[in-house]
C-alpha positions in Angstrom: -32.6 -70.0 -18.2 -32.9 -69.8 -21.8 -30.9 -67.1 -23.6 -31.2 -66.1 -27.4 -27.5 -66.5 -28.5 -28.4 -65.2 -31.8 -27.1 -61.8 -31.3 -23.5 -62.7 -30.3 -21.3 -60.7 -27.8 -18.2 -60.8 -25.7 -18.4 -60.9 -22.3 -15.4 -59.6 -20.5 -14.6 -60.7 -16.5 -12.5 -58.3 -14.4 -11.7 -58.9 -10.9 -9.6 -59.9 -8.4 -7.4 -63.4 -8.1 -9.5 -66.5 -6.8 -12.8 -64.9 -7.2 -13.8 -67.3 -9.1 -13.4 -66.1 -12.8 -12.7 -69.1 -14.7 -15.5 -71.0 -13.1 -17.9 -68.7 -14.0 -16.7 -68.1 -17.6 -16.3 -71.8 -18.5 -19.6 -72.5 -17.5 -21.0 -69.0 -19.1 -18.7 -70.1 -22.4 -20.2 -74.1 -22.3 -23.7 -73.1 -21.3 -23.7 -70.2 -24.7 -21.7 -72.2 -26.9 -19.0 -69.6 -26.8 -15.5 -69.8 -26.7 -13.7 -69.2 -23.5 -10.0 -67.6 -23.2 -8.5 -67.8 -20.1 -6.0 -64.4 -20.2 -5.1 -65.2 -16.7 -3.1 -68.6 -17.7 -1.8 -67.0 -21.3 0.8 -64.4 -17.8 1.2 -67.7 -16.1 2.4 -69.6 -19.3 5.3 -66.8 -19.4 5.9 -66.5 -15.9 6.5 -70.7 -16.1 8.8 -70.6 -18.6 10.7 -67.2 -16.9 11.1 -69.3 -14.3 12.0 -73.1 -16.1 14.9 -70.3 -18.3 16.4 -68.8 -15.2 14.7 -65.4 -16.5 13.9 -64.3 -12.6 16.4 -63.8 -10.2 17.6 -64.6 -6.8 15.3 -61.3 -5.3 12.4 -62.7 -7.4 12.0 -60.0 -10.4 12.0 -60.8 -13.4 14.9 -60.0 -15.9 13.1 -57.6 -17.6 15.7 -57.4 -20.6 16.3 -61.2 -20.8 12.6 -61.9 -20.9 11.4 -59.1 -23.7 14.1 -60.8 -25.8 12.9 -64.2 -25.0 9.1 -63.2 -26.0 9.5 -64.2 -29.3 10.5 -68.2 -28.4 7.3 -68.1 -26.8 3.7 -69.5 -27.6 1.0 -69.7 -25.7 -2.4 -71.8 -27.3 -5.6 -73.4 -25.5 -6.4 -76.6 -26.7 -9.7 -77.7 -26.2 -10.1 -81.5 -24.2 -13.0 -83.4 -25.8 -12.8 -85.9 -22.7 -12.6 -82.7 -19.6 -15.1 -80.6 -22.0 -12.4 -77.3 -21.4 -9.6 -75.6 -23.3 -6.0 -76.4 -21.5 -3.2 -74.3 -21.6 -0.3 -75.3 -23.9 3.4 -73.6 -24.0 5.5 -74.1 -27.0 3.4 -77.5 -27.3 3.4 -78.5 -24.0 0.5 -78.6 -21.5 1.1 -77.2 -18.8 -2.2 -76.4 -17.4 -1.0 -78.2 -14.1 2.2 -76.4 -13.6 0.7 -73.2 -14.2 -1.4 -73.3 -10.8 1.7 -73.6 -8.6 2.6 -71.2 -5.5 5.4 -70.4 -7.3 4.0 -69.4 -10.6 1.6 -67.1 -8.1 4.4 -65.6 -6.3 6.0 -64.4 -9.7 3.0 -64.0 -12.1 2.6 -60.2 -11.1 5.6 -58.8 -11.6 5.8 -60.7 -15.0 2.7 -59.4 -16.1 3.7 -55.8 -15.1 6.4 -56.4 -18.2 5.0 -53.9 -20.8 6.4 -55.9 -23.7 4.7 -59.4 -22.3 1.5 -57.0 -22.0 1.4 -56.1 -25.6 2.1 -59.4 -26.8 -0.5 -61.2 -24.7 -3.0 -58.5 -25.7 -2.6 -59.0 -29.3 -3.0 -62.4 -29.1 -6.1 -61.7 -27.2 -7.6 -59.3 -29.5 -7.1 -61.8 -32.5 -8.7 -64.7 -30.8 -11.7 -62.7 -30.0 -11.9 -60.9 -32.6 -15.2 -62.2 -34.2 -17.0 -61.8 -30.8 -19.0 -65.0 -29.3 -16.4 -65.3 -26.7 -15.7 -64.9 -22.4 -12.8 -63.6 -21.6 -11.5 -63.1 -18.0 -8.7 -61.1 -16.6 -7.5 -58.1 -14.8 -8.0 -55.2 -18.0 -10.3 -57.0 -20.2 -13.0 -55.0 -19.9 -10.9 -51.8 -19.6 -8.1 -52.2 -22.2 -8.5 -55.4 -24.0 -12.6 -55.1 -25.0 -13.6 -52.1 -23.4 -16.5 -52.3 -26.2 -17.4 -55.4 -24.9 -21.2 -55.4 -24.6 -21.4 -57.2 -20.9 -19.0 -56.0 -18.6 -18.4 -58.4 -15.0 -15.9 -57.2 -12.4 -15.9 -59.9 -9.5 -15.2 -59.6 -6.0 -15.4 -61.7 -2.4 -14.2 -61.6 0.5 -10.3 -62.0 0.9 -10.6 -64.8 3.9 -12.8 -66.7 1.3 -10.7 -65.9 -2.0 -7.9 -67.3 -0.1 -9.5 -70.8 1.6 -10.9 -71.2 -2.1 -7.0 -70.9 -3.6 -6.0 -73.4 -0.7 -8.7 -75.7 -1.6 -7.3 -75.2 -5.3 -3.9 -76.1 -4.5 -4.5 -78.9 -2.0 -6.5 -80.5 -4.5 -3.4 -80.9 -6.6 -1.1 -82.2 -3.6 0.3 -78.4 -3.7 0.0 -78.0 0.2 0.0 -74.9 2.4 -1.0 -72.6 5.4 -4.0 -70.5 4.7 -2.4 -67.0 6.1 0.5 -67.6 3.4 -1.9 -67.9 0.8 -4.1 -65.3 2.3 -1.0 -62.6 2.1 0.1 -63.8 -1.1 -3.3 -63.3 -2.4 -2.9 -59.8 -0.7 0.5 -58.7 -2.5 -1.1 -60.0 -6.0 -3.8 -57.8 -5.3 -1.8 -54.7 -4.6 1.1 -55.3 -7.2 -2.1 -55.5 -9.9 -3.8 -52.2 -9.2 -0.4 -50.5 -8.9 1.6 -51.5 -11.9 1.8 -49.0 -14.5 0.6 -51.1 -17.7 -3.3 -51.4 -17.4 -3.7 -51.9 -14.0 -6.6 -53.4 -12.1 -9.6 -51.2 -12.0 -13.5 -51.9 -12.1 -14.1 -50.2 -15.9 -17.3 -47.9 -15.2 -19.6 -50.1 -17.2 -18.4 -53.0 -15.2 -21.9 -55.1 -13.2 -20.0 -55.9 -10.1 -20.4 -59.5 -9.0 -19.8 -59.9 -5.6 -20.1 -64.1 -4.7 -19.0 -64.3 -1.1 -21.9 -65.9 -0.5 -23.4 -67.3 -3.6 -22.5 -70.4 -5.1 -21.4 -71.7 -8.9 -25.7 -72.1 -10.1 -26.3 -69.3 -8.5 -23.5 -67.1 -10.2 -24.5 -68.6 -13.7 -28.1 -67.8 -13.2 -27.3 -64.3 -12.2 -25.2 -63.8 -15.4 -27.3 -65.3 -17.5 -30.2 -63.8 -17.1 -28.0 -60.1 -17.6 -27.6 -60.9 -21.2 -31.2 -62.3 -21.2 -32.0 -58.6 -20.5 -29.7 -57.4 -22.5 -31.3 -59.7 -25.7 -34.6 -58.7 -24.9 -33.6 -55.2 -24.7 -31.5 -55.3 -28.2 -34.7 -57.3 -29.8 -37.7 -54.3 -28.9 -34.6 -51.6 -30.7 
């Protein structure tokens, strides 16, 4: 489907873990020539090196005092891979788009991101790298704190059995192996630590087109998407 990209926006993705954001904004992102930032992986970058600097402890939760005044030690960049065609996550120079994707870092990445101090910094950062719009952002607030006056609004939902055979297919792919019920209930305590922590929790903004994709596959997710903003082009052209 064609789609006038001369009237650029920001798309912001909402919704709930292995729903398939990331798929659907780098393909949104490559197919509009936008860029794509990946909010999700910016908590997991600082959840990785919580855990590599003994910043969590034995009952799992994070040192919250330790880890504010750690913050500033920490960068988080995407680097964009001529050879895979998508950004990768770096920390303090080092990619670690790999080590990011672990059980572990899912365990932990929740209560991490519940860390008001790690909120505002990550939101900063977001705000200036899409700052001059022509971007697809996907997260748990983007469309409700980040950009909530971004022009398309997505919040994404499936079914948690299939959410959770998608995250095993994930890790197995990376020799990462487990039993789907542990992923299904860790899935399940992501979800409800996300829409009950006090900073920003996840809730569908009211603008928000919910994307439900149970049953519909990558093509058909893109097309859907696409032709939204066609509308919305077409629309913005006849004003």
């Amino acid at each position: 489907m064609f789609v006038n990209t001369l009237h650029k926006i920001t798309i912001a993705i909402d919704g709930y873990s292995s729903c398939g954001k990331s798929t659907i904004a780098k393909a949104l992102a490559q197919r509009l020539n936008y860029n794509y930032i990946d909010t999700g992986a910016m908590y997991r970058a600082v959840t990785l090196y919580a855990l590599r600097n003994g910043l969590i402890d034995t009952q799992n939760k994070p040192s919250f005092e330790a880890l504010i005044k750690t913050l500033p030690k920490i960068k988080v960049d995407f680097v964009f891979n001529p050879h895979t065609k998508t950004s990768e996550t770096f920390l303090n120079g080092e990619n670690v788009d790999k080590e990011i994707r672990t059980m572990e870092v899912n365990e932990n990445v929740s209560k991490v991101s519940a860390v008001k101090e790690v909120r505002e910094k990550m939101v900063a950062l977001q705000r200036q790298m899409g700052k001059n719009k022509a971007v697809v952002l996907d997260g748990r607030d983007i469309g409700t704190n980040v950009f909530p006056d971004a022009e398309l609004k997505l919040f994404m939902t499936a079914d948690q059995k299939i959410r959770a055979q998608r995250r095993l297919d994930e890790l197995s792919s990376k020799g990462d192996y487990h039993e789907l019920e542990e992923v299904l209930q860790n899935l399940l305590k992501r979800d409800y630590e996300d829409m009950h922590r006090k900073e920003n929790p996840l809730i569908q903004a009211k603008d928000a087109i919910v994307l439900d994709n149970t049953d519909l596959n990558k093509e058909e997710q893109l097309e859907f998407v696409l032709k939204l903003i066609a509308d919305m082009q077409l629309t913005k052209d006849e004003q």
